[in-house]
VOMARVO-325257 format. One record per residue (C-alpha): residue number from 1; residue in one letter; chain; z, x, y. Coordinates in steps of 0.05 Angstrom, whole numbers, plus 5000, padded with zeros to 4 digits. Layout:
   nr  rest  kette    up  east  north
  NUM     A      A     Z     X      Y
...
This chain:
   nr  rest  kette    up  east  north
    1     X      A  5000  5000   5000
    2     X      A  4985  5024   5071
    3     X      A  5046  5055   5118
    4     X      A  5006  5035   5177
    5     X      A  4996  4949   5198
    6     X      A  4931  4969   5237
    7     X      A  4888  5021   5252
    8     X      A  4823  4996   5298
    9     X      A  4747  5006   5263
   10     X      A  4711  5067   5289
   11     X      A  4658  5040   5336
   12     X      A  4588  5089   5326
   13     X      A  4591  5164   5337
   14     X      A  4663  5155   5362
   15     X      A  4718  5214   5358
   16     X      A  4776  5210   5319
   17     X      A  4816  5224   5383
   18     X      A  4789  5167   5417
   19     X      A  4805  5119   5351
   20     X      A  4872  5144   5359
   21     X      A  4877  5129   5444
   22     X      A  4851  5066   5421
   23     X      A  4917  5049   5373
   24     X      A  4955  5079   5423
   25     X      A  4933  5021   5470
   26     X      A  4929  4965   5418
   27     X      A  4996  4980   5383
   28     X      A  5025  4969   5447
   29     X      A  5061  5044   5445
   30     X      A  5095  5071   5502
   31     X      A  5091  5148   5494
   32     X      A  5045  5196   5450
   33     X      A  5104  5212   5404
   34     X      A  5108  5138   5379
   35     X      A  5029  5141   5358
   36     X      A  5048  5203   5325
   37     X      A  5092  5190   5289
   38     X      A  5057  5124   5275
   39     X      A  4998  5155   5247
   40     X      A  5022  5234   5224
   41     X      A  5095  5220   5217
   42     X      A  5101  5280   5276
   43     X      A  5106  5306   5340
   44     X      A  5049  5296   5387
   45     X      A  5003  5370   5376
   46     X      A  4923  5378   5400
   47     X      A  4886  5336   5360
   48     X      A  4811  5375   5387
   49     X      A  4755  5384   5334
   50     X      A  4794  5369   5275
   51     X      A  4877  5348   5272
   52     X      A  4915  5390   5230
   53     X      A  4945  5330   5194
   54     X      A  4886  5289   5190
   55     X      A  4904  5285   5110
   56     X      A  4969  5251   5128
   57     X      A  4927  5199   5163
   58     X      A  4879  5188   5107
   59     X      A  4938  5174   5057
   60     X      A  4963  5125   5108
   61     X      A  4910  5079   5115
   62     X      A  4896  5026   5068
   63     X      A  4849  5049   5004
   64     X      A  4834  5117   4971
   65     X      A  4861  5173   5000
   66     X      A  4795  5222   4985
   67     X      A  4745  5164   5012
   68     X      A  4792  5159   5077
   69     X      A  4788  5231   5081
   70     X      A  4712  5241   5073
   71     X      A  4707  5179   5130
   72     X      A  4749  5211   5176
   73     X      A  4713  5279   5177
   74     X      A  4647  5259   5173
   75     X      A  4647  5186   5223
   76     X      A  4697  5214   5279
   77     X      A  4686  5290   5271
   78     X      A  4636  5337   5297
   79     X      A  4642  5372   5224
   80     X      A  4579  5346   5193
   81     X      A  4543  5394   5253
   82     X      A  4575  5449   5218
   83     X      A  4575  5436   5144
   84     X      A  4489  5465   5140
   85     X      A  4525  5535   5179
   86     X      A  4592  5545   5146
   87     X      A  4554  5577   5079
   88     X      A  4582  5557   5006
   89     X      A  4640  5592   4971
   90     X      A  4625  5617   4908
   91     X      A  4660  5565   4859
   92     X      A  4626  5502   4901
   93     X      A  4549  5533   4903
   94     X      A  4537  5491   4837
   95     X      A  4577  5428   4845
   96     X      A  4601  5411   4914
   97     X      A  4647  5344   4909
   98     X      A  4673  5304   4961
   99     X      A  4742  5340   4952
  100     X      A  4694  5403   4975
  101     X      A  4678  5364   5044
  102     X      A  4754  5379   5072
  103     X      A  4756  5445   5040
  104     X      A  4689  5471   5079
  105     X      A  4734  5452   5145
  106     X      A  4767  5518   5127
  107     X      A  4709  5555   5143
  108     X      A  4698  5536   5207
  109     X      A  4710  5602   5252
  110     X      A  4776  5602   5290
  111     X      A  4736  5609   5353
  112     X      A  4697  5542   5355
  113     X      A  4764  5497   5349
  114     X      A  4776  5538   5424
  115     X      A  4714  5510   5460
  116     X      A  4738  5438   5446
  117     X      A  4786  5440   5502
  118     X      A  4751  5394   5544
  119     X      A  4729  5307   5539
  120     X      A  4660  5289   5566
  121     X      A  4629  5227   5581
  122     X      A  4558  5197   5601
  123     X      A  4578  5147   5653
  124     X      A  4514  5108   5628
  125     X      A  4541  5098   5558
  126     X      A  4612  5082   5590
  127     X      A  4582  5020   5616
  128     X      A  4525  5012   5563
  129     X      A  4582  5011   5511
  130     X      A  4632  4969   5549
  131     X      A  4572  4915   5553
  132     X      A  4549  4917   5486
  133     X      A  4607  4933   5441
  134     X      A  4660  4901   5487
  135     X      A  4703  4974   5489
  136     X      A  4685  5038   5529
  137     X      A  4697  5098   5483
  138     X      A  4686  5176   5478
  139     X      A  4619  5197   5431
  140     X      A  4625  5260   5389
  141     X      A  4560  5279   5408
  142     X      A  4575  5287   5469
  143     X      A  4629  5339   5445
  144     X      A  4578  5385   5409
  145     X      A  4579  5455   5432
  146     X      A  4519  5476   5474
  147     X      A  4513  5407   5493
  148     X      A  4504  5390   5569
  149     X      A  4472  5318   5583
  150     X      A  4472  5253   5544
  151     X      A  4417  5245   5493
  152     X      A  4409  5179   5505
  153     X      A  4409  5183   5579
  154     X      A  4394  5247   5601
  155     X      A  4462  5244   5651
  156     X      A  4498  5306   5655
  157     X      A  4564  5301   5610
  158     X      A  4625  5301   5660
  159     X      A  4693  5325   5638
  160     X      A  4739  5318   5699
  161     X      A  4736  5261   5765
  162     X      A  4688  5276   5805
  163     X      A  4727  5260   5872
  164     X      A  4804  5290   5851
  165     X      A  4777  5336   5799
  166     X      A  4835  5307   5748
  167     X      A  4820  5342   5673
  168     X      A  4799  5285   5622
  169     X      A  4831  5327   5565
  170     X      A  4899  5346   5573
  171     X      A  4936  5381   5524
  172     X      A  4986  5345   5478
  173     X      A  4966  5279   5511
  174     X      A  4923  5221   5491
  175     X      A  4847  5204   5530
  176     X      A  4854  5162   5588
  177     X      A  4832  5092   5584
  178     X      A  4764  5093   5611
  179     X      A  4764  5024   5635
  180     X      A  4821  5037   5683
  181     X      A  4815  5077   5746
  182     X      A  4823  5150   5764
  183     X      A  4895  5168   5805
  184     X      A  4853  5173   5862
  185     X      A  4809  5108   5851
  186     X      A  4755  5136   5822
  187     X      A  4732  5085   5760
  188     X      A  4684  5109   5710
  189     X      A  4650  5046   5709
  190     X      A  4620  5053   5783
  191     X      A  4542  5064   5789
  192     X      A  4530  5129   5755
  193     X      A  4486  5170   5794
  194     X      A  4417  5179   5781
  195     X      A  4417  5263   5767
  196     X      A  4388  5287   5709
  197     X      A  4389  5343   5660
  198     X      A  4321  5376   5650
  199     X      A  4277  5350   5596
  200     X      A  4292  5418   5562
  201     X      A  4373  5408   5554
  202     X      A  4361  5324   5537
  203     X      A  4314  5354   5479
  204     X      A  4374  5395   5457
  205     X      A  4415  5346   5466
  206     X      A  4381  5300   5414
  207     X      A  4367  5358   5371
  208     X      A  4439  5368   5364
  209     X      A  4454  5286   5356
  210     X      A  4406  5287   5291
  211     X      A  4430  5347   5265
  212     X      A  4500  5300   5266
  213     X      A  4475  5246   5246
  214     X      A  4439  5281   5186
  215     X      A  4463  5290   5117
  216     X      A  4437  5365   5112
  217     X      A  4441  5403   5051
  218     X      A  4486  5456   5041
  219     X      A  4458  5527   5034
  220     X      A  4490  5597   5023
  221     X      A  4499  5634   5087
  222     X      A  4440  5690   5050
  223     X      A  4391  5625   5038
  224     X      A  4402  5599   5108
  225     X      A  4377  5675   5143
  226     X      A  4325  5680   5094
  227     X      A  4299  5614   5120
  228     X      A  4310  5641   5194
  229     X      A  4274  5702   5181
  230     X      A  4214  5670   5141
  231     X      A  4202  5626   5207
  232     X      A  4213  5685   5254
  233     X      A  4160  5715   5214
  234     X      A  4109  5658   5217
  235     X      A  4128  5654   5294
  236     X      A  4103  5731   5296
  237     X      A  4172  5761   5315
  238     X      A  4153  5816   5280
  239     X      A  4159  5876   5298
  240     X      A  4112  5920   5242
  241     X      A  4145  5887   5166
  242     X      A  4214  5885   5204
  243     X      A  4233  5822   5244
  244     X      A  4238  5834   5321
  245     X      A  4299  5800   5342
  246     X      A  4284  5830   5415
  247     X      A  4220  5794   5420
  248     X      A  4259  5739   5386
  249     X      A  4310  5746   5436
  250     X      A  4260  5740   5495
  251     X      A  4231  5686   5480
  252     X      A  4288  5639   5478
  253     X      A  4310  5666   5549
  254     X      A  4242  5645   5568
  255     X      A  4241  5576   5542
  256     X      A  4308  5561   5563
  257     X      A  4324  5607   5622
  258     X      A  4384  5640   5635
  259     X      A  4429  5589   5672
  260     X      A  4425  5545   5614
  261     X      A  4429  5590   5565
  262     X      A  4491  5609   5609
  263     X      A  4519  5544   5602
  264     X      A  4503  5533   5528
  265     X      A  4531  5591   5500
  266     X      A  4591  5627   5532
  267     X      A  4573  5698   5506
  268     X      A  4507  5694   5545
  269     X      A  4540  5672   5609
  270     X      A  4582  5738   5606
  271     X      A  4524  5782   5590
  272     X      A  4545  5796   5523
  273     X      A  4478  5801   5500
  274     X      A  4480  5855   5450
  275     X      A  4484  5821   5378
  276     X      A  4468  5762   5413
  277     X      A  4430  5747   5356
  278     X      A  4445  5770   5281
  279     X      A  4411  5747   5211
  280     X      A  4482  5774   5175
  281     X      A  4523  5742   5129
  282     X      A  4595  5757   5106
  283     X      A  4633  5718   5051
  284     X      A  4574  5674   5051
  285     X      A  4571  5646   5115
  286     X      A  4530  5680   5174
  287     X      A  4564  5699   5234
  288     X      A  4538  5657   5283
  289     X      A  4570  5605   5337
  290     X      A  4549  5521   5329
  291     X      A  4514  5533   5391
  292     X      A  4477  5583   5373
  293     X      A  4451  5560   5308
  294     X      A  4427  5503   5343
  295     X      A  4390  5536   5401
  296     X      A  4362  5588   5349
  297     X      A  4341  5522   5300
  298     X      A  4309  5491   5364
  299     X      A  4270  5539   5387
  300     X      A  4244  5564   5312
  301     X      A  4228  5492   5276
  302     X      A  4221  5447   5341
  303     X      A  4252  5393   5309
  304     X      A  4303  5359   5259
  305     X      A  4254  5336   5215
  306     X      A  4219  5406   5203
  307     X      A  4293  5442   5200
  308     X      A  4303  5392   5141
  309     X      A  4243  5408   5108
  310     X      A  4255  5487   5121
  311     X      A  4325  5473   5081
  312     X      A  4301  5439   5025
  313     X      A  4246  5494   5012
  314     X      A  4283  5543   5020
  315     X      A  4332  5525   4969
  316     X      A  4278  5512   4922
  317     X      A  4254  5584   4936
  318     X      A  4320  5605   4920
  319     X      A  4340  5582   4857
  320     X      A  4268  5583   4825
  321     X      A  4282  5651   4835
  322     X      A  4348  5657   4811
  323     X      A  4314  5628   4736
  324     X      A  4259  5673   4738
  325     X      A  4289  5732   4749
  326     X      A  4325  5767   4682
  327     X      A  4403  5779   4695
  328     X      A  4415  5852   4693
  329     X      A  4474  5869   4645
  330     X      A  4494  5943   4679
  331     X      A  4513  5985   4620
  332     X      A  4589  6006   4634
  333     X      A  4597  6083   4621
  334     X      A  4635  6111   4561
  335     X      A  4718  6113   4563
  336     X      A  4702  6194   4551
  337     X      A  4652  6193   4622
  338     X      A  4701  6154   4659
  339     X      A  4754  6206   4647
  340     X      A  4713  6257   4652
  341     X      A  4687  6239   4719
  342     X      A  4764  6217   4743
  343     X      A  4782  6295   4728
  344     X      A  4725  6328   4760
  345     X      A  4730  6290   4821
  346     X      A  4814  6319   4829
  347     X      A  4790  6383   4815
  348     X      A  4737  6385   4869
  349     X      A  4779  6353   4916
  350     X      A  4837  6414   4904
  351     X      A  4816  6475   4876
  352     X      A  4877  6493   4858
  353     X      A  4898  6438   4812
  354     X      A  4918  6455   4746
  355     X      A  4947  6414   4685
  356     X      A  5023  6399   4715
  357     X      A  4973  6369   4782
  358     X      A  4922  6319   4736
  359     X      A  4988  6301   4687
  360     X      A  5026  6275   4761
  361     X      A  4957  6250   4792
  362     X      A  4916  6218   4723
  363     X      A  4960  6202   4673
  364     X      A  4918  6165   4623
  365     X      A  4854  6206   4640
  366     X      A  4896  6282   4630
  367     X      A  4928  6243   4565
  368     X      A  4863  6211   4527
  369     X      A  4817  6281   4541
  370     X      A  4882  6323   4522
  371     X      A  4874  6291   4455
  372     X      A  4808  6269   4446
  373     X      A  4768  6329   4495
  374     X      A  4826  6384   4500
  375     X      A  4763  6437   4496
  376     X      A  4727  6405   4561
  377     X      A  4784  6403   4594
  378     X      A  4808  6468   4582
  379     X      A  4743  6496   4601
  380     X      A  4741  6461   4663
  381     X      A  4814  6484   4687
  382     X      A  4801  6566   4670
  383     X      A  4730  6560   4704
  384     X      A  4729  6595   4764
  385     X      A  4738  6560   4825
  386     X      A  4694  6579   4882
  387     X      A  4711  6607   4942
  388     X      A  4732  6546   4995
  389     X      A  4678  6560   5046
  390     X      A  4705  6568   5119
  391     X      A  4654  6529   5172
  392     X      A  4680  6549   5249
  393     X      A  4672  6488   5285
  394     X      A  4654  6489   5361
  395     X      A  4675  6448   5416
  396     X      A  4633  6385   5438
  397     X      A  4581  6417   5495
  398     X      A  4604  6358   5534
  399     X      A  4677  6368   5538
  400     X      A  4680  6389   5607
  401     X      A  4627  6331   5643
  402     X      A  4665  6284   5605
  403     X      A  4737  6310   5627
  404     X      A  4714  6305   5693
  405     X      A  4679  6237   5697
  406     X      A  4751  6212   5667
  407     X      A  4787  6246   5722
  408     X      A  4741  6225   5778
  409     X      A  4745  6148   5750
  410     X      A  4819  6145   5737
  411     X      A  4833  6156   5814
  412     X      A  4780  6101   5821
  413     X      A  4822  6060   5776
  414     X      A  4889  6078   5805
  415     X      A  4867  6051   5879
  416     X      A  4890  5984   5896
  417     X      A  4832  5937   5902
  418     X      A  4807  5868   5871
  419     X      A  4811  5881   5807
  420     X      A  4877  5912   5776
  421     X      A  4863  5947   5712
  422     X      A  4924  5985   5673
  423     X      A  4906  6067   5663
  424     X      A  4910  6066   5590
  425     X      A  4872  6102   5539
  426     X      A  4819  6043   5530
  427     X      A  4802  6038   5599
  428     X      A  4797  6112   5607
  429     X      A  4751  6127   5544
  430     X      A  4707  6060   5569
  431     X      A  4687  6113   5631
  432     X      A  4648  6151   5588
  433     X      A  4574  6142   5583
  434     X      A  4578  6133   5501
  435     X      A  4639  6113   5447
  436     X      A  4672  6171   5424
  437     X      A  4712  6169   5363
  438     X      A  4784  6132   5389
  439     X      A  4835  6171   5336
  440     X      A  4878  6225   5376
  441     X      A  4864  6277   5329
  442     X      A  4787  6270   5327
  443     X      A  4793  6285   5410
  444     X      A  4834  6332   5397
  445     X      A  4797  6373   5354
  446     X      A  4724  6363   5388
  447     X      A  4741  6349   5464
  448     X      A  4792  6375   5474
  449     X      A  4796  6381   5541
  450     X      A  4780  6293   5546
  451     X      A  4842  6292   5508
  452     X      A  4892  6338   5553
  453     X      A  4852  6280   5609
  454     X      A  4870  6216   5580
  455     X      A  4945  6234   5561
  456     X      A  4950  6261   5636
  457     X      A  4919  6200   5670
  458     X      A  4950  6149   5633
  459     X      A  5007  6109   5669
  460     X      A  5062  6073   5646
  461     X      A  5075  5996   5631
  462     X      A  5131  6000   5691
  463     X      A  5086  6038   5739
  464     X      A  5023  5986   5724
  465     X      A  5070  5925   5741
  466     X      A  5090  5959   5804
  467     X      A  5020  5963   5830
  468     X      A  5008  5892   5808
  469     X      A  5061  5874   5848
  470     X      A  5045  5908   5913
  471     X      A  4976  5877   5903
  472     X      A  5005  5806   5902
  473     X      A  5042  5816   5958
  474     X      A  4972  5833   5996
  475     X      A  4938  5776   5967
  476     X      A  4982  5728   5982
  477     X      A  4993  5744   6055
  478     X      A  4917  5743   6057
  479     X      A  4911  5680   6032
  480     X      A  4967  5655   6076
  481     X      A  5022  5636   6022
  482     X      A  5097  5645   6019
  483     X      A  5125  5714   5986
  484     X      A  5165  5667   5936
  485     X      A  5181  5688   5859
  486     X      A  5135  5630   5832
  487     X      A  5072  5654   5879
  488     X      A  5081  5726   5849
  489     X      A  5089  5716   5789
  490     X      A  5032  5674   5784
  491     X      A  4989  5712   5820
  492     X      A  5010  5783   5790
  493     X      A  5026  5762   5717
  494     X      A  5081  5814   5723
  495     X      A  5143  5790   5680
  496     X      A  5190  5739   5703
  497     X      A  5253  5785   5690
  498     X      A  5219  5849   5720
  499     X      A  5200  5821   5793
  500     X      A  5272  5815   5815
  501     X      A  5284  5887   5785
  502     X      A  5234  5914   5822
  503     X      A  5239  5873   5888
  504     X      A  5318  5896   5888
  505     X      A  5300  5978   5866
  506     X      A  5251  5986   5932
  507     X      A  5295  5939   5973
  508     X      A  5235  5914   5997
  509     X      A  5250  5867   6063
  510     X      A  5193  5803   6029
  511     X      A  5205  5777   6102
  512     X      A  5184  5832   6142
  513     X      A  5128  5841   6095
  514     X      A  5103  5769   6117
  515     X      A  5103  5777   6182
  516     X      A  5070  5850   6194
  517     X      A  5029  5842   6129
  518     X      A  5027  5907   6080
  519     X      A  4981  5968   6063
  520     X      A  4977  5972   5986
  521     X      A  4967  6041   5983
  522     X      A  5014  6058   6035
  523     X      A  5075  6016   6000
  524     X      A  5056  6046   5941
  525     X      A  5058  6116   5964
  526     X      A  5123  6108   5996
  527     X      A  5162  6085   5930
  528     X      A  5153  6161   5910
  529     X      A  5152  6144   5844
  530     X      A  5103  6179   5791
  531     X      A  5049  6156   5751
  532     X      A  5096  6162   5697
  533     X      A  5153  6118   5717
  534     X      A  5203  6093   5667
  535     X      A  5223  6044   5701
  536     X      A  5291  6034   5749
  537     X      A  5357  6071   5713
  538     X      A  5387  6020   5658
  539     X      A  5329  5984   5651
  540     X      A  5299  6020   5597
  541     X      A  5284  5965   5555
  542     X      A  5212  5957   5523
  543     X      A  5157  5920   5562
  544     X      A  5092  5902   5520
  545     X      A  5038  5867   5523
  546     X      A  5022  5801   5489
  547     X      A  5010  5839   5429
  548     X      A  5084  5871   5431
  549     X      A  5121  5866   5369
  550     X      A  5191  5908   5374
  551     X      A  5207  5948   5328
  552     X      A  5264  5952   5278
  553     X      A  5301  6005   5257
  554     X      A  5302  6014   5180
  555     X      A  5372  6025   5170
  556     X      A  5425  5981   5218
  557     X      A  5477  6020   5243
């Protein structure tokens, strides 16, 4: 029998987080906790692409729990836009079940549940919905990533008020009620304005909406970049028998242009445009974004239909393959080779092992050729071992340039300026014109002069919140707001329980400071402090960043 007396019918392509506003509004709830713990027996926690107990859901509502399951993902999820680019494990290649539909969700990188942090709407379908299906609701396909304007419409997808700017998503809160006005007075159901997206980003748009609404099959993550590169090869992005995935690469930019592309993909819009595009695949699944399977699927096949059809044939390529070609049983070697092989490989590693070393180092391997091959490896420990050859090894020619670009750009670093970057040993190396190797000893040993550089240049954590701090205090006088704890810490990101510790060392008159405004450099010059600062006397407690773990002593005094 059901736990729950109600839970509304999805209306089409509607999110699960909207079905679940919507029982928040019909149950006649008064906070988000009471829904929750309606519907996941819990605390209110962000629901985005997929909630985290959407099983305890499933087992709520009336009938089986596995056929609730599979609706729930696949009506009020953006999953099924995944399921063609998450790959196949290994046990579920041959016979995927419907049990296999929520285990896929696992493979959905940890990245893509991040881009979901915002609710869109077409303010068409707001009103086209309200008058058709009597309810005004939020479409998943509207939520797919890349996506931009309605596909029905061609609006441009809106995700805050357009008059106060008030966020439509907020976290650990339910959707508004689009049917009731904005804080300000804005309503969602006032004449939407007649701007459109370009016929480009409305084609993507409904490209992605039928890759949704499409029951595609699924295909290994090797499968679906063979099928990639077999287009790219009929498209001529070749580049001799290789694919080109510059030329590749090009051509999308060219079809889309970059300020969509820029607001399709995130990577794009910050340049990162190396790897932008890769045919790999790892544990079965390729390493590529929704977004960017979609734009690469666009542009190659054109359409839904022929992206289908690609699929299927390619899968039929596959595994008429797999039957025609013989299995290869590799022949494993002998227990005697194994052994063998074990034992050479200790001795060429250390000349100077003998019998007491391989007894200590290869127990069973000494043991079995001591009585099965004592003669071999006899023989092997009185042959003479040849002399360890001695290779001098020379400094990097570059040693010196490089030592000096790192101390000319770590004074750059150190001034005061927009941007406030700690002196560290990434940012220092990251001067260089190419990556050098980033252990301590490898520097060490071939420039070593770049190494004496980057331990002399570095600063510490106390002396890198100090700066921060004097650069708050500039910024905020600039921008004409009070020299208050809350407007420096927010604006320097220096630690709540090191401002007053610092404020108090300098005895720094915040007053004065606001009324004759302050020099960076000069403030900072006058502390007299090192580049090396521990800190103020008795506070010598570790700062780290968000990364910090601190560490505990083995034995506990």
């Amino acid at each position: 029998m059901s736990d729950l007396l109600f839970f509304p019918m999805s209306m089409p392509d509607e999110t699960l987080h909207s079905r679940i506003t919507r029982y928040h509004f019909l149950s006649g709830n008064r906070t988000e906790a009471e829904t929750f713990r309606d519907l996941f027996g819990s605390d209110p926690f962000g629901v985005g692409m997929l909630p985290k107990k959407i099983e305890v859901l499933a087992r709520r509502l009336p009938g089986d729990e596995e056929r609730n399951l599979e609706e729930l993902i696949c009506g009020n999820t953006t999953f099924p836009a995944y399921r063609p680019f998450l790959g196949i494990k290994a046990d579920t290649a041959t016979s995927p079940n419907r049990a296999s539909v929520y285990s896929g969700t696992a493979r959905i990188p940890r990245r893509e549940g991040t881009i979901h942090g915002k609710a869109r709407i077409c303010l068409n379908c707001v009103q086209q919905d309200l008058i058709e299906l009597g309810y005004a609701y939020w479409h998943r396909s509207h939520h797919l990533p890349g996506v931009t304007v309605c596909w029905r419409h061609g609006n441009p997808l809106i995700h805050d008020c357009p008059n106060c700017s008030h966020p439509f998503y907020r976290k650990l809160k339910l959707l508004p009620n689009l049917t009731e006005p904005c804080i300000c007075g804005w309503s969602a159901l006032s004449p939407a304005s007649e701007l459109k997206g370009s016929d480009l980003e409305v084609k993507f748009a409904a490209f992605a909406h039928d890759i949704l609404k499409r029951d595609l099959p699924l295909i290994s993550g090797e499968d679906l970049s063979s099928c990639y590169v077999r287009q790219c090869r009929k498209r001529d992005f070749t580049c001799g028998e290789l694919v080109s995935k510059a030329k590749l690469f090009e051509s999308i930019r060219m079809k889309f242009g970059d300020e969509h592309l820029s607001k399709m993909d995130g990577a794009f819009g910050k340049c990162q445009h190396n790897q932008w595009l890769r045919f790999s695949y790892r544990g079965g699944q390729m390493d590529l974004p929704l977004a960017r399977h979609l734009i690469l699927a666009l542009h190659l096949f054109g359409s839904a239909d022929k992206f289908h059809d690609a699929l299927n044939s390619e899968l039929i390529l596959s595994s008429s393959s797999k039957l025609n070609s013989p299995t290869k049983t590799k022949q494993q070697p002998s227990k005697k080779t194994q052994h063998r092989r074990k034992i050479e490989t200790l001795l060429a590693l250390r000349s100077d092992a003998g019998l007491e070393y391989l007894w200590k180092n290869a127990y069973q391997a000494t043991r079995w050729l001591k009585e099965n091959d004592s003669t071999w490896l006899m023989a092997k420990l009185s042959a003479e071992k040849p002399e360890p050859v001695i290779v001098e090894k020379t400094n990097d020619p570059r040693d010196e340039s490089f030592a000096a670009i790192i101390s000319s750009g770590a004074e750059d670093l150190y001034r005061i300026q927009n941007e406030i970057k700690r002196v560290n040993k990434g940012n220092l190396l990251k001067l260089l014109p190419i990556r050098i190797g980033s252990t301590a000893a490898a520097r060490q040993r071939n420039l070593p002069l770049v190494a004496q550089q980057v331990d002399l240049q570095q600063e510490s954590i106390w002396h890198f919140h100090l700066r921060r701090l004097i650069w708050a205090f500039a910024e905020l006088i600039r921008l004409g707001l009070p020299l208050n704890y809350g407007n420096m810490r927010l604006v320097s990101r220096v630690p709540g329980q090191v401002l007053p510790v610092l404020i108090s060392f300098f005895e720094w008159d915040l007053e004065e400071f606001a009324k004759k405004g302050v020099d960076p450099d000069k403030i900072l010059k006058s502390t007299g402090v090192t580049r090396k600062w521990e800190g103020p006397p008795g506070h010598d407690a570790p700062l780290g960043g968000y990364a910090y773990r601190p560490v505990r002593s083995a034995t506990q005094s």
